[in-house]
ROVOLUM-397256 format. One record per residue: y, z, x of N, C-alpha, C, O in turn; residue number from 1; chain; residue in one letter. Coordinates in steps of 0.05 Angstrom, whole numbers, plus 5000, padded with zeros to 4 digits. Layout:
Y:Z:X:Y:Z:X:Y:Z:X:Y:Z:X:NUM:A:A
...
END
This chain:
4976:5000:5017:5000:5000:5000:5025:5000:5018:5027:5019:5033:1:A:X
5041:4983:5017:5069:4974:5029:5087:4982:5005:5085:4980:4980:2:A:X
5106:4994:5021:5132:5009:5000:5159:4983:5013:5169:4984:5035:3:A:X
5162:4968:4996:5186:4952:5002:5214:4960:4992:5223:4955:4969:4:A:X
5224:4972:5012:5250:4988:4997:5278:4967:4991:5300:4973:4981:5:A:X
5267:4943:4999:5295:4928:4991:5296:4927:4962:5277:4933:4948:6:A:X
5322:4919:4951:5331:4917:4930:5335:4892:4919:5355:4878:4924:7:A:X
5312:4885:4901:5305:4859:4886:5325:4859:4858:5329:4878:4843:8:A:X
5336:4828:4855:5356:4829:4832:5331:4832:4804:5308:4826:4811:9:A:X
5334:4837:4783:5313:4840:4753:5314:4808:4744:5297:4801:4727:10:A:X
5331:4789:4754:5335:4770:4748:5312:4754:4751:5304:4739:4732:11:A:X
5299:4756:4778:5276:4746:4779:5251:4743:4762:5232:4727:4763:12:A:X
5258:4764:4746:5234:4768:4723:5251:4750:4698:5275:4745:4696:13:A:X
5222:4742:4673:5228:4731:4652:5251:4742:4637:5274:4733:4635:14:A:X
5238:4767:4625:5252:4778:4608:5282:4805:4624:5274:4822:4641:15:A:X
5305:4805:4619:5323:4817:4632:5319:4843:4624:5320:4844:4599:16:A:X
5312:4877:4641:5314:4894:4628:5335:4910:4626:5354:4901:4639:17:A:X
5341:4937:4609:5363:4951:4603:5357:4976:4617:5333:4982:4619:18:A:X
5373:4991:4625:5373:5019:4629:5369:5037:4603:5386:5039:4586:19:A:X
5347:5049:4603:5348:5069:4585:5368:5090:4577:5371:5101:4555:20:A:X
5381:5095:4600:5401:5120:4595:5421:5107:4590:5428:5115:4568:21:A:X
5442:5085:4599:5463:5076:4594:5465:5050:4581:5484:5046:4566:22:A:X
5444:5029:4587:5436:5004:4562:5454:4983:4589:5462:4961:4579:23:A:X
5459:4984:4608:5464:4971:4642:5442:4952:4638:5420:4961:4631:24:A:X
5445:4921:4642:5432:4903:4646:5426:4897:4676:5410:4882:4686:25:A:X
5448:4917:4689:5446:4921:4719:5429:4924:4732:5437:4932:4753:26:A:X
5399:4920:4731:5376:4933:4739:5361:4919:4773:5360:4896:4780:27:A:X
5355:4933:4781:5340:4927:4804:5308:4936:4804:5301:4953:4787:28:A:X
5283:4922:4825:5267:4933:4829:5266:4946:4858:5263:4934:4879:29:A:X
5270:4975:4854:5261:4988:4883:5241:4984:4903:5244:4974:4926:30:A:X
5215:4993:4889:5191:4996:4907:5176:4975:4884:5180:4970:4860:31:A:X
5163:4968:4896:5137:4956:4887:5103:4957:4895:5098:4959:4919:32:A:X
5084:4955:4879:5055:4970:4896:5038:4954:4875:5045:4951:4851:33:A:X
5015:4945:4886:4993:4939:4869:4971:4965:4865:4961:4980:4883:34:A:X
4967:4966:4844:4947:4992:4840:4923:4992:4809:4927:4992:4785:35:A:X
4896:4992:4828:4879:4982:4813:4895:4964:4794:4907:4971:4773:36:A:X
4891:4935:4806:4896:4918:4786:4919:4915:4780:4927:4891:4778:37:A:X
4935:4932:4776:4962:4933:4761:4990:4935:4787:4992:4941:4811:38:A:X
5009:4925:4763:5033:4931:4796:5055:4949:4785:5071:4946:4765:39:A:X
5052:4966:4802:5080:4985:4794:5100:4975:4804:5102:4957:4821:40:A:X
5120:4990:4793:5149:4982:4800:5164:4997:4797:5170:5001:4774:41:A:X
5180:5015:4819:5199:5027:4809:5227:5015:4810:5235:5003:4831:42:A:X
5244:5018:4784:5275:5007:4780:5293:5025:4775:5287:5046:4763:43:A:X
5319:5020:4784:5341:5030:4786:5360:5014:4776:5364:4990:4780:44:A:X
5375:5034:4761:5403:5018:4745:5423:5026:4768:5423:5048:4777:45:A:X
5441:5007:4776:5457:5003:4787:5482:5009:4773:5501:5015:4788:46:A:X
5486:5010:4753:5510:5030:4748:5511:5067:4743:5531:5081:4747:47:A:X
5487:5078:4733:5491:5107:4735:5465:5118:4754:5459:5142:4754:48:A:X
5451:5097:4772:5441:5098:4786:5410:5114:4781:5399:5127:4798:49:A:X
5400:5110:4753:5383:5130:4739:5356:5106:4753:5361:5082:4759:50:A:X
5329:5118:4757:5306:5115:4767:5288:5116:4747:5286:5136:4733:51:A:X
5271:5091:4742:5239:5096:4718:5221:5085:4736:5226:5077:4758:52:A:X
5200:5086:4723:5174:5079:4730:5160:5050:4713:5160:5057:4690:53:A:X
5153:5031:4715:5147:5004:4699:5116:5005:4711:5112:5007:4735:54:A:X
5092:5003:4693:5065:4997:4692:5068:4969:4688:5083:4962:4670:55:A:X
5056:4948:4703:5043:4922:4689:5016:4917:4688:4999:4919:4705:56:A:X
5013:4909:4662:4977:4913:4668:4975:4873:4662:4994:4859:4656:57:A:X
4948:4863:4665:4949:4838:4665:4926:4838:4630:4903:4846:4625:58:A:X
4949:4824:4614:4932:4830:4572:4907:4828:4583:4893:4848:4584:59:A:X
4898:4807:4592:4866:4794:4584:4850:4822:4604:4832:4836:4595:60:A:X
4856:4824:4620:4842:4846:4634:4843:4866:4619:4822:4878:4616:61:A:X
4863:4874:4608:4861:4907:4586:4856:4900:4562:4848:4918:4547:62:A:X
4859:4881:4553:4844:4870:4524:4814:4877:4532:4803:4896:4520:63:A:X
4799:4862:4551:4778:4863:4564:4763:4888:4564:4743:4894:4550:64:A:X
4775:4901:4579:4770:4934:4587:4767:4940:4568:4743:4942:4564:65:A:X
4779:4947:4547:4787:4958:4513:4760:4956:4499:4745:4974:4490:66:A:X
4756:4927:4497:4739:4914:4487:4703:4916:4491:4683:4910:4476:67:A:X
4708:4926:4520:4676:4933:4532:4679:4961:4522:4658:4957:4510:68:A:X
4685:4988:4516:4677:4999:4509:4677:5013:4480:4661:5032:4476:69:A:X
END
């Protein structure tokens, strides 16, 4: 696991996200990590500088998973 601390624009992604605490379209991705399968992400709003956590899971794989048991 590689912690890439540069600061990626949210632009790069499809959909543009919001800051939960202030509704800032400002958003960055901090760190990023692949983990079992999935890629975390942590982001930061660039205006009140507030920090979350983003799960991506890939549908057909957790449809999948779901589905076998």
């Amino acid at each position: 696991m590689t912690k890439n601390k540069t600061e990626q624009p949210a632009e790069t992604m499809q959909a543009v996200l919001q800051c939960r605490w202030c509704g800032s379209e400002n958003v960055c991705i901090w760190d990023s990590r692949k983990l079992h399968g999935s890629q975390v992400r942590r982001r930061k709003c660039k205006d009140c500088n507030m920090r979350w956590t983003t799960i991506e899971v890939d549908y057909y794989e957790w449809l999948h998973e779901i589905e076998s048991r």
